[in-house]
Backbone bond lengths (Angstrom), bond angles and torsions (degrees), N, CA, C in turn:
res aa  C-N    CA-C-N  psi(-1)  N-CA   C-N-CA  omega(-1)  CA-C   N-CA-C  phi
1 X - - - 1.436 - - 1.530 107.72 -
2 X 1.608 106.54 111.78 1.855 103.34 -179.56 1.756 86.93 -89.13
3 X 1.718 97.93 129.43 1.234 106.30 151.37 1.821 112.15 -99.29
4 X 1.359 129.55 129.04 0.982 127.92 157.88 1.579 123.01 -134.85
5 X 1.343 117.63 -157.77 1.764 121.83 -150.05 1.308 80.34 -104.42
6 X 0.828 122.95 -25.43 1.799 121.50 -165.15 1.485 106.99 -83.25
7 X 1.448 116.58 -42.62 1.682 139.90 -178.78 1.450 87.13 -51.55
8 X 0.853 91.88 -91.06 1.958 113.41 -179.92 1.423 115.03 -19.81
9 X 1.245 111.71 -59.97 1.684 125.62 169.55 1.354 102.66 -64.72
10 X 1.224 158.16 -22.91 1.113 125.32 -170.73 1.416 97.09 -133.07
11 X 1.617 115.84 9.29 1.652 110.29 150.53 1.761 118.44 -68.65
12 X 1.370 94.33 -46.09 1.608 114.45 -169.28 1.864 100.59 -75.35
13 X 1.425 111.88 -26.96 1.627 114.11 172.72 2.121 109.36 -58.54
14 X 1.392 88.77 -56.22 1.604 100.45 -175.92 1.322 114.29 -59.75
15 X 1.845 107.59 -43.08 1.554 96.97 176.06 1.591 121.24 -52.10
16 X 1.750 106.16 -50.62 1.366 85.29 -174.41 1.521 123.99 -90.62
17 X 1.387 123.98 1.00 1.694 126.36 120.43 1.423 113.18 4.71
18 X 1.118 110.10 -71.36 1.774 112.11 -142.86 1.891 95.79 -107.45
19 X 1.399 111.87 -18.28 1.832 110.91 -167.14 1.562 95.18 -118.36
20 X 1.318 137.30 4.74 1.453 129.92 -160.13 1.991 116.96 -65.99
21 X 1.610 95.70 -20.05 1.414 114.05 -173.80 2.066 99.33 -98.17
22 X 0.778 91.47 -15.05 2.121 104.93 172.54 1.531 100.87 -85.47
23 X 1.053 114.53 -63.53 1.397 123.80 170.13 2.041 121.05 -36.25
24 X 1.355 85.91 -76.72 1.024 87.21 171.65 1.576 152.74 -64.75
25 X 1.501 88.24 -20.25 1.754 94.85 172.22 1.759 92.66 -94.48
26 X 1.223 129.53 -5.95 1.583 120.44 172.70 1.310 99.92 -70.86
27 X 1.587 123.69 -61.22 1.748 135.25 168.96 1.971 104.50 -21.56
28 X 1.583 107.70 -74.23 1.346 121.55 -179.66 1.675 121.33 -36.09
29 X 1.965 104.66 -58.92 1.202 116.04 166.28 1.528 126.13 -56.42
30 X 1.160 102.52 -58.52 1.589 95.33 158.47 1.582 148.23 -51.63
31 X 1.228 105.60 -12.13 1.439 112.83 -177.02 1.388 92.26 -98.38
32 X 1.765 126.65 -41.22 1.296 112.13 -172.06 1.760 107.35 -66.33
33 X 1.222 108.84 -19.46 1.880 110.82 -164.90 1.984 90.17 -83.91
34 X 1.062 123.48 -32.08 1.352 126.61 166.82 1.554 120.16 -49.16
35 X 1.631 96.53 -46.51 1.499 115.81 -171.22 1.433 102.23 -69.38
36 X 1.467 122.74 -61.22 1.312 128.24 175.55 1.825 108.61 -37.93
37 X 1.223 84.98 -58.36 1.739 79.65 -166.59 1.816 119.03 -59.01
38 X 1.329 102.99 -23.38 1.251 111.16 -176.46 1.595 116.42 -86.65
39 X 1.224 110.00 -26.61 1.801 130.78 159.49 2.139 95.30 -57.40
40 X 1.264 100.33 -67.69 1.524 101.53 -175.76 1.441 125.42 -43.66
41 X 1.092 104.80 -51.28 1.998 121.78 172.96 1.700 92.18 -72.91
42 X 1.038 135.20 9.35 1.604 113.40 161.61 1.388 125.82 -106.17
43 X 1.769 100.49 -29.41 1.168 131.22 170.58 1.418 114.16 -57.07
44 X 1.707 120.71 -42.15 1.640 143.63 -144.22 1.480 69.75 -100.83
45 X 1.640 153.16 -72.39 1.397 146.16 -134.06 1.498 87.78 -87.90
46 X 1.483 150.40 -18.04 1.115 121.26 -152.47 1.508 87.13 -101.74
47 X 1.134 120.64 6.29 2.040 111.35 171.31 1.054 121.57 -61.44
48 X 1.850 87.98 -49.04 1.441 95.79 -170.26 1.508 125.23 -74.19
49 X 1.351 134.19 157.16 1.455 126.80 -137.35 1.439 72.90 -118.69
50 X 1.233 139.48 -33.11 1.472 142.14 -150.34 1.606 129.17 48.53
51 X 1.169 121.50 -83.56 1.681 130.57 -171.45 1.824 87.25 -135.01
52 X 1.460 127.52 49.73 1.357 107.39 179.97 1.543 98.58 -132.50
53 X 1.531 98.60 129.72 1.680 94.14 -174.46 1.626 100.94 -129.43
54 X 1.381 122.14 162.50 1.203 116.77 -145.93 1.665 120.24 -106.25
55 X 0.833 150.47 93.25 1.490 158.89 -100.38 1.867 94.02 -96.04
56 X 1.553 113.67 -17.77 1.367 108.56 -170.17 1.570 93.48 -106.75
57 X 1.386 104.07 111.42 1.767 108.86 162.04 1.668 129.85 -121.89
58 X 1.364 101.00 12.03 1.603 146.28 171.82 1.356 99.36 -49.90
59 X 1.855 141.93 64.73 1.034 99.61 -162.71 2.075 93.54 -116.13
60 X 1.130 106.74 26.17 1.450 108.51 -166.11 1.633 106.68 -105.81
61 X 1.410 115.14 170.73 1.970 106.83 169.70 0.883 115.68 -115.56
62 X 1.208 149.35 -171.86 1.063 136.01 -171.02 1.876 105.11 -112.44
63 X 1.065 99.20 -164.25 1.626 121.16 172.61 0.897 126.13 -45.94
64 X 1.303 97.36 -60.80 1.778 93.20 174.02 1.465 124.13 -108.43
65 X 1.517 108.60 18.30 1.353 110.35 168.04 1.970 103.55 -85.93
66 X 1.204 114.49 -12.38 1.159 125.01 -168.20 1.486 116.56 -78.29
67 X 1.422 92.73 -44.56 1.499 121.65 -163.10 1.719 100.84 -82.24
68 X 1.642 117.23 -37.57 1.395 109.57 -176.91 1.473 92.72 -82.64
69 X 1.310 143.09 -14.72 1.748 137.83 -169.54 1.716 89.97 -66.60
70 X 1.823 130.14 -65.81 0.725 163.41 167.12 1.841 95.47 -8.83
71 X 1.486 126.52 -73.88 0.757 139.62 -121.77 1.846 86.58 -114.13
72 X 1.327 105.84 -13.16 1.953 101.09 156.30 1.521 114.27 -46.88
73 X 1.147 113.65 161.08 1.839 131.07 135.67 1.567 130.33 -59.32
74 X 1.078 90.65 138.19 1.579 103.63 -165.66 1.855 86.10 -68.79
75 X 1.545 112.09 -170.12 1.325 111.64 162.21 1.957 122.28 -80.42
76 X 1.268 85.85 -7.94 1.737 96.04 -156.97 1.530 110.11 -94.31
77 X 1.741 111.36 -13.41 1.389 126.76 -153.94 1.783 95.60 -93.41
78 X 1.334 104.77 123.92 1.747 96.00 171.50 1.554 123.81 -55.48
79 X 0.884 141.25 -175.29 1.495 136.51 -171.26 1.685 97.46 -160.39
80 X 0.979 131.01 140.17 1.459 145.54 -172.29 1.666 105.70 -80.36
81 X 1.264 103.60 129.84 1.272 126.42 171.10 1.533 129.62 -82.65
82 X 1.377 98.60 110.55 1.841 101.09 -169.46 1.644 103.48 -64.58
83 X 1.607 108.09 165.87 1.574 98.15 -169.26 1.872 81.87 -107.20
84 X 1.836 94.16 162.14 1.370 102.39 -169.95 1.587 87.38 -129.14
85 X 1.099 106.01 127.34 1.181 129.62 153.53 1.558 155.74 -108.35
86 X 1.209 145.89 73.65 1.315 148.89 -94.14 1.525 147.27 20.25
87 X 0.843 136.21 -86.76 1.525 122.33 173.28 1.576 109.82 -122.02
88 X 1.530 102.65 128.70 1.415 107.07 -175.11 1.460 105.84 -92.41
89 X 1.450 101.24 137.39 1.781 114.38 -179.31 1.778 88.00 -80.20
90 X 1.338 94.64 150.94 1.450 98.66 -174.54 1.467 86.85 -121.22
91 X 1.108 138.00 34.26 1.395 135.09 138.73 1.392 117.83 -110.03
C-alpha cells in the first residue's frame, strides 16, 4: 500500500468534488440552528429580572387628587350647556 501526499490530495480533492453541495448546505443549516439557539438563550435570560428591584413604589395619590376625582359627575347627572353663538372653530 503506497501512501503518498499526492494519494491524499487527490482523495480529499474528489471527496469534496462529489459532496461540496452536502457540505455546504450542512455548513449553512448549522450556523442558522446555532443562530436560533443563540437568539433563544437571549430571549429566555431577558425574563429574568435577576437582582433588579424597582425604584417606583409610589403607588397611592394624594389629597387632592382624590378630592377633585370626588367632586366629578356621576354618568347620570346633567351637565350645563355652553351657549353657541355663530360659527364654532372646531379647533
Amino acid at each position: 500500500m503506497d501512501i503518498s501526499l499526492t494519494s491524499i490530495k487527490n482523495s480529499i480533492t474528489s471527496f469534496f468534488g462529489r459532496y461540496y453541495t452536502i457540505i455546504f448546505l450542512l455548513y449553512i443549516f448549522g450556523g442558522l440552528i446555532v443562530g436560533m439557539w443563540l437568539i433563544n438563550a437571549v430571549i429566555v435570560s431577558s425574563d429574568d429580572p435577576g437582582d433588579y428591584t424597582s425604584q417606583i413604589n409610589n403607588t397611592s395619590f394624594d389629597e387632592d387628587t382624590i378630592k377633585r376625582l370626588r367632586e366629578l359627575r356621576t354618568a347620570g347627572q346633567s351637565t350645563q350647556k355652553l351657549p353657541v353663538s355663530g360659527r364654532v372653530s372646531p379647533f
